[in-house]
C-alpha positions as CSV (number, residue, x, y, z in Angstrom):
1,X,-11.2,-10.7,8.5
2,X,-15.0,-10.5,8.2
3,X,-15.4,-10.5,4.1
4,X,-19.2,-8.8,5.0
5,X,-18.0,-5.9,7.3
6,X,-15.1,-5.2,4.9
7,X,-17.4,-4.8,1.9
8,X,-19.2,-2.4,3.8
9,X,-16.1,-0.4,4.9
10,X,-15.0,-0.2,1.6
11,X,-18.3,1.2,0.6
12,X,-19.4,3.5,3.2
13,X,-15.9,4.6,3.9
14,X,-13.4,4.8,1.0
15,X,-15.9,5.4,-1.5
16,X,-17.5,8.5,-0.3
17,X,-14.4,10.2,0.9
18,X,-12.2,8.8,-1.9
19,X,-14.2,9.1,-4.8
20,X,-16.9,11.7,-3.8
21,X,-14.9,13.7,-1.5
22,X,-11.6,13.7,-3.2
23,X,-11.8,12.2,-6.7
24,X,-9.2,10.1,-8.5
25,X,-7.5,9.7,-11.6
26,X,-6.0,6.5,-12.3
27,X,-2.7,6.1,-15.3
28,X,-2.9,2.3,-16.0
29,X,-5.3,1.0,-14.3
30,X,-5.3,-2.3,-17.0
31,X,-1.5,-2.8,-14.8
32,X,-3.2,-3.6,-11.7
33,X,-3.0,-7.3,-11.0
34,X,-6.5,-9.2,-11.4
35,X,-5.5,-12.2,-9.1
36,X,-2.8,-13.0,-6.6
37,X,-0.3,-13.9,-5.3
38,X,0.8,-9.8,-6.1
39,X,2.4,-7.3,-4.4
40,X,1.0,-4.0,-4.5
41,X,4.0,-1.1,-3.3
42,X,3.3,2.3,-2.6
43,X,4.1,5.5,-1.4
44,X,3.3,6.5,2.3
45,X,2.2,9.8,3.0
46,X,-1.5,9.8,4.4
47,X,-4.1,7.4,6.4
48,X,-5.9,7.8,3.1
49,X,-3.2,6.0,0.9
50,X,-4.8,2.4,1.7
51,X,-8.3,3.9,1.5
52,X,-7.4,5.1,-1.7
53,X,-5.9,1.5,-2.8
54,X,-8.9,-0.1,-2.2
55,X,-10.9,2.1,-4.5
56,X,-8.9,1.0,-7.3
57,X,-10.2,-3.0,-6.9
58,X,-13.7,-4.1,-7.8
59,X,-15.6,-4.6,-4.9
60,X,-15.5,-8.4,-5.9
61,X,-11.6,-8.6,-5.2
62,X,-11.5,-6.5,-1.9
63,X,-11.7,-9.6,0.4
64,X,-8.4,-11.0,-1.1
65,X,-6.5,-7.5,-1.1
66,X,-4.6,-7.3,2.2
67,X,-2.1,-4.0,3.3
68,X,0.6,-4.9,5.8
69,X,0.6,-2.1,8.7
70,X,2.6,-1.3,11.9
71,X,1.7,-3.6,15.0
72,X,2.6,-0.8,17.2
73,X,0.3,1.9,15.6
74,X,-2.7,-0.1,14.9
75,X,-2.9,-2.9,17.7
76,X,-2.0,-0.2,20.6
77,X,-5.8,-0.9,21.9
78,X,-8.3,-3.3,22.4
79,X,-11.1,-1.4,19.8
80,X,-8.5,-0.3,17.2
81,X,-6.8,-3.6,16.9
82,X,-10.4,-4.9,16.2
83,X,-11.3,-2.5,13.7
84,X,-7.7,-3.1,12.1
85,X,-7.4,-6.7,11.9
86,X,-11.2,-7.9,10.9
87,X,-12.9,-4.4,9.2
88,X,-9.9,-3.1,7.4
89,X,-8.1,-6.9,7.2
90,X,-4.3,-4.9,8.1
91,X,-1.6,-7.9,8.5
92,X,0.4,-6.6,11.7
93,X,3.9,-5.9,11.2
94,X,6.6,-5.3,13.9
95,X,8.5,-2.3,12.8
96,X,12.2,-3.1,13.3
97,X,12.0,-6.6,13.6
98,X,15.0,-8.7,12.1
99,X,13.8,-10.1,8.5
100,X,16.2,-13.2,9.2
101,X,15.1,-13.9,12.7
102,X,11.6,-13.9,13.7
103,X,10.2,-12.7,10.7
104,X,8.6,-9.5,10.9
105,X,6.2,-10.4,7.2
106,X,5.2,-14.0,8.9
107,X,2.1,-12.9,8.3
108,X,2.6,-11.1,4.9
109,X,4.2,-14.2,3.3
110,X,1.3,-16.8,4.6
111,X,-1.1,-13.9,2.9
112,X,0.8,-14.5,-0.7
113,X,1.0,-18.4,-0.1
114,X,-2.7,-18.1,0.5
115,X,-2.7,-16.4,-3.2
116,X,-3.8,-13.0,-1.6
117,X,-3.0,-9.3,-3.3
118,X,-0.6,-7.8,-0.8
119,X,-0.5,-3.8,0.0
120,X,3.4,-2.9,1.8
121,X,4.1,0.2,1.5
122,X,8.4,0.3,1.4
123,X,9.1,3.1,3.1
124,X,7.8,1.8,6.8
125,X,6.3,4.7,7.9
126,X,4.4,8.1,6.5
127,X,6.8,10.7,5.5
128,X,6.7,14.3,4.6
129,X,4.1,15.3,2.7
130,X,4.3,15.0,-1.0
131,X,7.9,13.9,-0.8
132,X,9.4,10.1,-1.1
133,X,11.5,8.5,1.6
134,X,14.4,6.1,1.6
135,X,12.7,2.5,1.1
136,X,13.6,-0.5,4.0
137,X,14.3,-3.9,2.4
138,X,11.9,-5.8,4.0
139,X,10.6,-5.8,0.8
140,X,13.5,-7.8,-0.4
141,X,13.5,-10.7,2.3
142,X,10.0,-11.2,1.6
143,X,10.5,-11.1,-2.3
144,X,13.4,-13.5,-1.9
145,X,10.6,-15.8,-0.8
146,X,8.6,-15.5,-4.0
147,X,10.9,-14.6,-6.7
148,X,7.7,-15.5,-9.6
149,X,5.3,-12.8,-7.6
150,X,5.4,-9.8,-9.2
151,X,5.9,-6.5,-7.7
152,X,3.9,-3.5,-8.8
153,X,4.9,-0.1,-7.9
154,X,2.1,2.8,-7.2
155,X,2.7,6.1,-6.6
156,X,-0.6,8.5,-5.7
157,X,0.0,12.3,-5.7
158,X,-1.6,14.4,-3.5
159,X,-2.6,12.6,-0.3
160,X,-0.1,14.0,1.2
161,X,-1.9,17.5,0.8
162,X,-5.0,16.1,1.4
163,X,-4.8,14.5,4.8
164,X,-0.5,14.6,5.4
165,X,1.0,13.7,8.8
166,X,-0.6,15.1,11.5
167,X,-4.0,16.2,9.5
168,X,-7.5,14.6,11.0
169,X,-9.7,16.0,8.1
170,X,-9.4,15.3,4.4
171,X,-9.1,18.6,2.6
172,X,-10.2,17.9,-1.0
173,X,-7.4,17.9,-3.4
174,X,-7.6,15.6,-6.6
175,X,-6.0,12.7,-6.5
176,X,-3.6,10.9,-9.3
177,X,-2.4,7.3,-8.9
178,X,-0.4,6.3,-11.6
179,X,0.7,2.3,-12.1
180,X,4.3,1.0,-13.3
181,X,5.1,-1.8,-14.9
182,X,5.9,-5.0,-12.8
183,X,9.3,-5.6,-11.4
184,X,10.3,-8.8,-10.0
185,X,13.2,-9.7,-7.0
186,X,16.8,-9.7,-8.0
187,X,19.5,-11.2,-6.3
188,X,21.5,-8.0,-5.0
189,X,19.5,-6.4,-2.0
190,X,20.7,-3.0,-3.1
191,X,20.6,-2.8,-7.0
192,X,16.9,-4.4,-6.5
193,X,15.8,-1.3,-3.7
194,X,17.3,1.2,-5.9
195,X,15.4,0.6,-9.0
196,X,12.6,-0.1,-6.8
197,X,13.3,3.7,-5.7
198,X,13.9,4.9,-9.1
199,X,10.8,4.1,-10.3
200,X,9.0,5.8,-7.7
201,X,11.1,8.9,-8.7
202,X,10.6,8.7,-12.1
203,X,6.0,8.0,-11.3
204,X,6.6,11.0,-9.3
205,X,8.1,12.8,-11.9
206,X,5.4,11.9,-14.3
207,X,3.2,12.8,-12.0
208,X,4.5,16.3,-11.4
209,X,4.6,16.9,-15.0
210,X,0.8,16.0,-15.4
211,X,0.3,18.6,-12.7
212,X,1.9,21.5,-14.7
């Protein structure tokens, strides 16, 4: 990743559209971790949900914020994979890859040892606009890893209205992100996905109610 040409994507790209085009409201902001290792988790309805991330750092921090992203999406071509991997600094992920056998989040963990703030977003792929999907637990395996990380949920309303799935141009709906607490890896697989869930219902629910 070129620390120079990210800087500059940050600036040229998710500023104007996020901040200028959009506009953002942030609940918490002070919850946001100021180092790594972290793991940043959030919802996944728009190509502007990591753009939007981004925004949230000081342009200081950007070179040690990394999002994990599909292999299959962003490395299917030569130019893309480029743009991907050094501009935007995705980690590839192989979607559907066995956690216990050729580790899928290789990459994602070496980012964390390396003491980098790690974007996944839990559930694989964007859904529905405005609406939450069941999470994977990939998170999990990877958490299992680095139990002392901490794990901080984000949920942002109204990406999914302002570019959803299948949308090229960013219609300009306010934006709110609002920032749990930290949660930290528990033993049980399931009990730890479903609170992780929860929590995103609940955000979401806050969110909605901020709305009305």
């Amino acid at each position: 990743m070129n620390r120079l040409l990210r800087l500059l994507f940050v600036i040229l790209v998710a500023y104007p559209v996020v901040l200028a085009w959009l506009g953002v409201s942030v609940v918490n902001r002070k919850r946001l971790p100021h180092k790594g290792p972290a793991i940043i988790i959030a919802n996944h309805n728009s190509h502007l949900d990591l753009l939007t991330l981004l925004t949230l750092f000081p342009l200081s921090m950007v070179h040690n914020v990394q999002p994990a992203a599909a292999a299959d999406y962003f490395l299917k071509n030569r130019f893309l994979a480029w743009f991907a991997t050094r501009v935007v600094g995705i980690i590839p992920v192989i979607r559907g890859g066995n956690a216990q056998q050729n580790d899928p989040l290789a990459g994602c963990a070496q980012a964390l040892q390396q003491g980098k703030i790690l974007i996944l977003f839990p559930e694989g792929t964007r859904g529905e606009p405005e609406r939450l999907s069941e999470f994977k637990s990939g998170l999990w395996f990877l958490c299992q890893k680095f139990p002392d990380v901490p794990v901080m949920p984000v949920f942002m309303h109204g990406l999914g209205r302002a570019m959803g799935k299948g949308q090229w141009i960013p219609v300009p709906f306010f934006i709110d992100v609002h920032v749990d607490e930290p949660v930290y890896c528990r033993s049980d697989k399931t009990a730890f996905i479903s609170d992780i869930q929860q929590r995103f219902e609940s955000l979401q629910n806050s969110a909605l109610g901020r709305e009305q």
